[in-house]
VMD Tcl script that draws the C-alpha trace (Angstrom):
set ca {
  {86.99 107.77 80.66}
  {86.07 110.24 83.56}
  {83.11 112.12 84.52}
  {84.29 115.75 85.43}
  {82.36 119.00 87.30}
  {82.94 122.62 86.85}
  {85.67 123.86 85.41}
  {86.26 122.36 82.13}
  {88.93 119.77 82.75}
  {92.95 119.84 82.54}
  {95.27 116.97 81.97}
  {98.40 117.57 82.65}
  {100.97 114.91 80.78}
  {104.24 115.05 78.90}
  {102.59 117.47 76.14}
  {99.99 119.56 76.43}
  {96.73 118.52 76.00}
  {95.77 117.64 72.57}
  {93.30 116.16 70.36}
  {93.88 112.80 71.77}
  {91.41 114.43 74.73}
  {88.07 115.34 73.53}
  {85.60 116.31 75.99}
  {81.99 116.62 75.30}
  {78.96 118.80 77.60}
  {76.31 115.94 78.75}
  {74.51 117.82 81.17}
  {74.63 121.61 82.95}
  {77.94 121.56 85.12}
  {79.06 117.83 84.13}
  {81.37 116.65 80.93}
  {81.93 113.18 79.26}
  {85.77 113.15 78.63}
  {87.08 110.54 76.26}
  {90.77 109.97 76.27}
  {92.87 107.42 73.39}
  {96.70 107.18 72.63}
  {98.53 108.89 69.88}
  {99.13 106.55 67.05}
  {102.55 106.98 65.83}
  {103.54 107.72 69.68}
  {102.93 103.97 69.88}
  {103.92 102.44 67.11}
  {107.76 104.89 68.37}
  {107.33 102.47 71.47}
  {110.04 99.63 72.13}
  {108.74 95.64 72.90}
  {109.72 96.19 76.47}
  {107.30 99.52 76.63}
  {104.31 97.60 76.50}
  {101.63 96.87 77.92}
  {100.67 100.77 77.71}
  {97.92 101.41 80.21}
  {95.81 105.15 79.92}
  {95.24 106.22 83.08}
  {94.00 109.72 83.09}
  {93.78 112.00 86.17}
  {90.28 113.31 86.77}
  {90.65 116.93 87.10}
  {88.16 119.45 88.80}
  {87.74 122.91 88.42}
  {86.75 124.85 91.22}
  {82.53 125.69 91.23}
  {82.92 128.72 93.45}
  {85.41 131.32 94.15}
  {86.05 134.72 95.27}
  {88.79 137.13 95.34}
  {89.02 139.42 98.24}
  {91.12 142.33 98.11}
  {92.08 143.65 101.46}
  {92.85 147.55 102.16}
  {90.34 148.73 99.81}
  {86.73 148.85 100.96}
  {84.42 146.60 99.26}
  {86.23 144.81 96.87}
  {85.47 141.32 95.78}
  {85.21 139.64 92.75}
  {84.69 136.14 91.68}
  {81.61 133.90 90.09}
  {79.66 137.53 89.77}
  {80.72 139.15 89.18}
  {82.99 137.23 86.93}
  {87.38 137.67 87.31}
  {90.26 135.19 87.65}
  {92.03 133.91 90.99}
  {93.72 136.88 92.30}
  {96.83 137.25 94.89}
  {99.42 139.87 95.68}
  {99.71 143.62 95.61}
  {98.02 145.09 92.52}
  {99.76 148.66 93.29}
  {96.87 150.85 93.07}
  {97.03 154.21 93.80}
  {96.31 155.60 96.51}
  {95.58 152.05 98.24}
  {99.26 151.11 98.86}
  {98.50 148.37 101.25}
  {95.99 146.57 98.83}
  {96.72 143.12 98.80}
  {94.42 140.50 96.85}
  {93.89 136.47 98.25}
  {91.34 134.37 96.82}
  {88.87 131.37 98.12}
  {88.08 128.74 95.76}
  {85.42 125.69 96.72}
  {85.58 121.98 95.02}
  {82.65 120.13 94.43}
  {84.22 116.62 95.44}
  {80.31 115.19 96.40}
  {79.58 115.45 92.65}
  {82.03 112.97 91.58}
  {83.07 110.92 94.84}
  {79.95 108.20 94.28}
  {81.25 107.61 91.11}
  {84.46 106.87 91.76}
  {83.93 105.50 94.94}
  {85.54 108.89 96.96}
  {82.84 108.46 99.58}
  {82.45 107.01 103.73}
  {85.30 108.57 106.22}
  {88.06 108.15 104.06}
  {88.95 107.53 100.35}
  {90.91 104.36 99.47}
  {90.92 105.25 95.99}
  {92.82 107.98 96.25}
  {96.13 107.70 95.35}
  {97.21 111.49 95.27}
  {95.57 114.80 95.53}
  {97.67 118.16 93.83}
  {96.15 121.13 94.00}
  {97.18 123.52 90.73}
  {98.04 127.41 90.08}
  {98.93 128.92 86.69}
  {99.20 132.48 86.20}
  {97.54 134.41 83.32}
  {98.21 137.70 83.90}
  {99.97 140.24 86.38}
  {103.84 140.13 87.89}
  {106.21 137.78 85.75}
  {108.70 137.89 88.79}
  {109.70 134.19 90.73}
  {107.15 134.81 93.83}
  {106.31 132.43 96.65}
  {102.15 131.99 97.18}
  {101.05 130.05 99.85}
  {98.18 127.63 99.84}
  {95.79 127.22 102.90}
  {92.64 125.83 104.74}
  {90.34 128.73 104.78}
  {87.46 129.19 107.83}
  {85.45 131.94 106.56}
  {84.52 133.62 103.46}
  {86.24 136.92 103.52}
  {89.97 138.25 103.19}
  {90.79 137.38 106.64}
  {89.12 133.79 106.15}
  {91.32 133.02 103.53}
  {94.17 131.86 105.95}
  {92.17 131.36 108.73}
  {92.37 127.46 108.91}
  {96.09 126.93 108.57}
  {99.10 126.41 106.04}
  {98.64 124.20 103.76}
  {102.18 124.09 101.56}
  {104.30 126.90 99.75}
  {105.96 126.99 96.45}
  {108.06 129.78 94.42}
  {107.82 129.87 91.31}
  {107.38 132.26 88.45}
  {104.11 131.35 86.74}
  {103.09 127.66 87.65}
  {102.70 126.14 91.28}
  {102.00 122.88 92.66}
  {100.80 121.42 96.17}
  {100.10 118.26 97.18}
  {97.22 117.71 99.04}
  {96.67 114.40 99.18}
  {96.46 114.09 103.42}
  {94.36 117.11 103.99}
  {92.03 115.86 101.22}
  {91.71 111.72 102.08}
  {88.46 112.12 104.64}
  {86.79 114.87 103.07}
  {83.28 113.79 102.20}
  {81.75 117.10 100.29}
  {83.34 120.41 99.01}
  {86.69 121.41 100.07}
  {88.22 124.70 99.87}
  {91.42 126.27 99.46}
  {92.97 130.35 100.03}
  {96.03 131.43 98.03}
  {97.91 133.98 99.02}
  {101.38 135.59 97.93}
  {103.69 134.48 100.82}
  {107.01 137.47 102.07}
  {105.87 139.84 100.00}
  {102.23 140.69 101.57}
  {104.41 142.92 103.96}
  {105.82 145.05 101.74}
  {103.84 147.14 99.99}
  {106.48 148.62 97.53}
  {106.72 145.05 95.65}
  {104.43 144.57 92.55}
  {103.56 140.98 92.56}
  {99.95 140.76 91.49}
  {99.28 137.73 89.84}
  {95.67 136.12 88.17}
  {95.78 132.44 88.47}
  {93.40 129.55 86.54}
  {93.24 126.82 89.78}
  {92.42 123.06 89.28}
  {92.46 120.35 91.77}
  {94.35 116.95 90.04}
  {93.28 113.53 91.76}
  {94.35 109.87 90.92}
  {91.97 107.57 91.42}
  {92.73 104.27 91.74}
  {90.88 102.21 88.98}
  {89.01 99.08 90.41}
  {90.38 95.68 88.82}
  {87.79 93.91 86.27}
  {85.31 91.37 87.76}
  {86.82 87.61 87.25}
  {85.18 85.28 85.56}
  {84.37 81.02 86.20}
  {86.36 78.67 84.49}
  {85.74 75.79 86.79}
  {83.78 73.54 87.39}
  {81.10 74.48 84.62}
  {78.50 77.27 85.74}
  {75.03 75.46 86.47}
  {76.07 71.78 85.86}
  {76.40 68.79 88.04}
  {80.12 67.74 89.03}
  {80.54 64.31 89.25}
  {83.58 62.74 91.49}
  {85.60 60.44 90.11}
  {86.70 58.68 93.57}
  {84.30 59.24 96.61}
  {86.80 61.42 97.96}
  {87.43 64.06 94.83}
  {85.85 67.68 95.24}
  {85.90 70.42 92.63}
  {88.47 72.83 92.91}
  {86.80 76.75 92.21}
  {88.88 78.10 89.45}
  {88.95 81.81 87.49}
  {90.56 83.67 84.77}
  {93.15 86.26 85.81}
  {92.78 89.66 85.16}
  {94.73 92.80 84.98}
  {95.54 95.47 87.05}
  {98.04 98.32 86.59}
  {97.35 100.01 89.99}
  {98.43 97.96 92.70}
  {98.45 99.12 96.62}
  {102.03 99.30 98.19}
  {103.78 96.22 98.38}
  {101.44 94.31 96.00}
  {102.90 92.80 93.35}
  {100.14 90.54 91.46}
  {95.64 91.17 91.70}
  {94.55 88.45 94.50}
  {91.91 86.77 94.62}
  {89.23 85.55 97.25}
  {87.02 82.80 97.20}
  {83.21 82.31 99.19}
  {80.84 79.59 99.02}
  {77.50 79.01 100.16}
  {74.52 77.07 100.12}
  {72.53 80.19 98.83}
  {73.60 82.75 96.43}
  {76.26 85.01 98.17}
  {76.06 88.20 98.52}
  {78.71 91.09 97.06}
  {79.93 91.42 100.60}
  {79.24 88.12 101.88}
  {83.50 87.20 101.92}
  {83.07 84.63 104.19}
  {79.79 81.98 103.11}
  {78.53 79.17 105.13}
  {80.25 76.17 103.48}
  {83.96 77.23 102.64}
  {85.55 81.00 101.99}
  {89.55 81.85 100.83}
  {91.08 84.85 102.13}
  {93.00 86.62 99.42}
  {95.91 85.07 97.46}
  {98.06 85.17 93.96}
  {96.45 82.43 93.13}
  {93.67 81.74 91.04}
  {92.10 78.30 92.13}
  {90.40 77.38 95.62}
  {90.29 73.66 95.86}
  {87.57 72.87 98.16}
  {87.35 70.12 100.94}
  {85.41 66.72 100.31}
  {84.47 67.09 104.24}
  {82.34 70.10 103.56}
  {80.16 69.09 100.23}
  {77.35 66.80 100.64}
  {76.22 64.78 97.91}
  {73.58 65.97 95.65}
  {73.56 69.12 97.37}
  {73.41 72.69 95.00}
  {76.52 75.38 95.92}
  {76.71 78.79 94.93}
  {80.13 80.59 94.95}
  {81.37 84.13 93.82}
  {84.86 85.49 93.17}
  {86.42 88.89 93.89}
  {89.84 90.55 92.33}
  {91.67 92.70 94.83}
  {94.01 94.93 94.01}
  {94.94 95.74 97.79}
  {92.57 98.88 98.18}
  {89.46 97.20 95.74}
  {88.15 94.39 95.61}
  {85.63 93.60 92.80}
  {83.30 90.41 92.58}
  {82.07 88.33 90.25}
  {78.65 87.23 89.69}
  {77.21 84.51 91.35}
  {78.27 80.73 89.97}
  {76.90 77.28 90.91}
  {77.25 73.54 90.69}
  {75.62 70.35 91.81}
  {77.62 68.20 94.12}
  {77.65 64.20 92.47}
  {79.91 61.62 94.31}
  {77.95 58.65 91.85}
  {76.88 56.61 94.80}
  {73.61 54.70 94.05}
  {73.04 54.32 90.14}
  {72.62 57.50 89.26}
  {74.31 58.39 85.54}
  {76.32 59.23 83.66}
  {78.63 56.19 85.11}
  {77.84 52.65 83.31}
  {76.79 49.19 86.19}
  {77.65 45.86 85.81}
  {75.02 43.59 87.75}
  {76.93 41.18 89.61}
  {74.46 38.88 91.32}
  {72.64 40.93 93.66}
  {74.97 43.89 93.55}
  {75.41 46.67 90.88}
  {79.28 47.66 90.20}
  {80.21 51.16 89.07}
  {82.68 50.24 85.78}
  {83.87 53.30 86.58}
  {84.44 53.99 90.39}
  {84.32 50.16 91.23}
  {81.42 50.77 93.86}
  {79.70 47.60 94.93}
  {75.49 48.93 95.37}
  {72.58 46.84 96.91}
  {68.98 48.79 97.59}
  {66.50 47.27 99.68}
  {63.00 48.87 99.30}
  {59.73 48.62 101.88}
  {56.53 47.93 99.97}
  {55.01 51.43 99.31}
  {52.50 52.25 101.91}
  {49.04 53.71 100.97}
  {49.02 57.56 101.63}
  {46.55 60.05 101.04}
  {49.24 61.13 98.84}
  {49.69 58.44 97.01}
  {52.32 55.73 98.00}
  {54.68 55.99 100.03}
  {58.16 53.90 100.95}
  {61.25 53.97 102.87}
  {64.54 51.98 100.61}
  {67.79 51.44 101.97}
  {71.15 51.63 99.60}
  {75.01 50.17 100.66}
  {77.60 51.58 98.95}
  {80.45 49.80 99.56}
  {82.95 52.80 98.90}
  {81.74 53.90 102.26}
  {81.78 50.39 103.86}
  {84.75 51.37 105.97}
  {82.72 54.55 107.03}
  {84.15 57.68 105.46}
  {84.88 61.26 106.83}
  {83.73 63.02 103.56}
  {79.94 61.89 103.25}
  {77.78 62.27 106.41}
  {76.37 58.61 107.79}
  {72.74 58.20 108.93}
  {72.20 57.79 112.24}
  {71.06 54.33 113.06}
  {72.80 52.52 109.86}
  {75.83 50.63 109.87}
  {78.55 51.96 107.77}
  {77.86 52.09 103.74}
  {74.32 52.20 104.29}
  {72.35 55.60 103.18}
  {68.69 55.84 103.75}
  {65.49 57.86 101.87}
  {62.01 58.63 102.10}
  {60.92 58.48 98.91}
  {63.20 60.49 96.92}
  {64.20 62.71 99.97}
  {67.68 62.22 101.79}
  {67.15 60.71 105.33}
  {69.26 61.67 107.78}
  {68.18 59.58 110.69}
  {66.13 56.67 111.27}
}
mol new
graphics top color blue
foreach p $ca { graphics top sphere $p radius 0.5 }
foreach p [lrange $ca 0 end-1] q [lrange $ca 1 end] { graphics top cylinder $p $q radius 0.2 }
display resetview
């Protein structure tokens, strides 16, 4: 589906444009165009033909333009009052040197926000064509020159330089694509018949309709969490295990140069990351085929909240996900869902085989109520452990709290 300005739009394809594209008036200037695939077309299709991806070009007709036509005083036509693209000598009489070149203005500002055509270049845009038809005049194979006008007037027209030439006898094409990937607003274009503006005994008139073709580079979809659960606490099953950050794939029929497969790039931080934030505070992953980002025990403390995001890149887009989370759980102490086996003094995980012993102070009277500081040894951390962070002041295995608040130092 595109979102076209001025001009209604053209789609240029195998066939011509058909029912299959059905374009409806939303607003003055501005069209909702709707685009499906013919049904017995597909069904013609072989196995290996599919998937089939529609991927229309967005088409925009020009939303001013003038014809100017030089040797005769006065003459110009265009928006008002109304008349076609004109170029080439019309053979009046009396005015053998007339010779018509017309000016035609895009309205790219109208549609760049929406498909992302904006800042000092456009990454989207894979190609730019700029399109001549004729309608009426000289039938004869004539060359017409496209080019950068600087003013509006018949001189004007050419004033900015050459952009391409093609011969043909009634439809012409130019790529524009370079000329066209940093323009920010409208951009404008003067056609002019080429060898034959010199002599004036050639009839080569010719009334064009004029269309500027670009393909935009669709963004691939936003992925999506499949791992670890969105909102839930992950527990470790050894005090050394870490989640690994895993999405679904998605799909992507426009890939930059030399990609072959959508990558993906992973952030995490302790608050919600932003849709630029690429690189959070705890862990990031640049960019890779792969789907999954297993994360480092060193970095996650235990019973800490982290928020991660996800973005698809296709090599010129990347799109992110929203915002996922998970609560960090090693099962040290005798917190659930693991069943203890009381051993004596100790408490044994039946699960992780951690050996626990808490020793609380008697609560001390607070304005606050009471208040006490408990010590716990896990002895899965006896040996002292590079993935959870010690307290300062406590042998190895020993973690400390104020109540039910982490201590980090005593």
């Amino acid at each position: 589906m595109v979102v076209t300005t001025g001009a209604d739009p053209v789609f240029v394809e195998d066939k011509v444009a058909s029912p299959l594209v059905r374009s409806t008036v939303v607003a003055a200037g501005e069209s909702l165009v709707e685009v499906s695939a013919d049904r017995g077309w597909m069904s013609s299709l072989p196995p290996a033909a599919f998937p089939v991806v529609i991927d229309p070009d967005l088409a925009i007709g020009p939303t001013w333009w003038a014809s100017y036509l030089g040797g005769v005083p006065s003459s110009t036509c265009g928006v008002a009052p109304a008349c076609g693209h004109r170029a080439g000598h019309p053979m009046i009489p009396g005015y053998p040197w007339s010779m018509w070149r017309s000016l035609n203005i895009f309205d790219l500002a109208s549609v760049a926000s929406g498909y992302q055509l904006t800042g000092g270049n456009y990454p989207r845009l894979l190609s730019a064509q700029v399109g001549l038809n004729r309608t009426a005049g000289s039938t004869a194979s004539t060359q017409v020159n496209l080019h950068v006008p600087n003013a509006y007037s018949w001189e004007g027209v050419t004033g900015g330089g050459l952009l391409g030439s093609a011969t043909s006898t009634s439809s012409y094409v130019y790529d524009v694509t370079g000329s066209h990937a940093g323009e920010a607003g409208g951009v404008g274009h003067g056609v002019r018949v080429s060898d034959y503006e010199s002599d004036a005994s050639v009839y080569n008139y010719k009334q064009f309709d004029f269309g500027l073709f670009l393909v935009v580079n669709d963004a691939p979809p936003a992925p999506s969490a499949t791992a670890p659960p969105d909102g839930k606490a992950w527990f470790a099953k050894t005090v050394s295990a870490a989640p690994t950050l895993t999405v679904a794939p998605v799909s992507d029929s426009t890939l930059a140069p030399g990609w072959t497969a959508v990558k993906y790039h992973f952030s995490v931080s302790t608050t919600p990351p932003g849709i630029t934030d690429y690189w959070g505070n705890v862990a990031a992953r640049a960019s890779e085929p792969g789907t999954s980002f297993a994360l480092s025990p060193s970095v996650l403390k235990d019973g800490h909240t982290y928020y991660w995001r996800a973005w698809s890149s296709d090599g010129i887009n990347m799109t992110p996900s929203p915002v996922f989370s998970f609560r960090f759980d090693r099962r040290l102490g005798t917190s659930g869902p693991s069943p203890y086996v009381d051993v004596g003094p100790l408490k044994v995980n039946a699960a992780t085989g951690n050996a626990m012993f808490t020793w609380s102070q008697r609560p001390v009277a607070t304005l606050g109520g009471g208040a006490a500081v408990s010590l716990t040894y896990n002895s899965l951390l006896s040996a002292g452990s590079s993935v959870v962070e010690a307290t300062e002041g406590l042998p190895p295995g020993w973690m400390a709290s104020w109540g039910s608040v982490p201590v980090t130092r005593l």
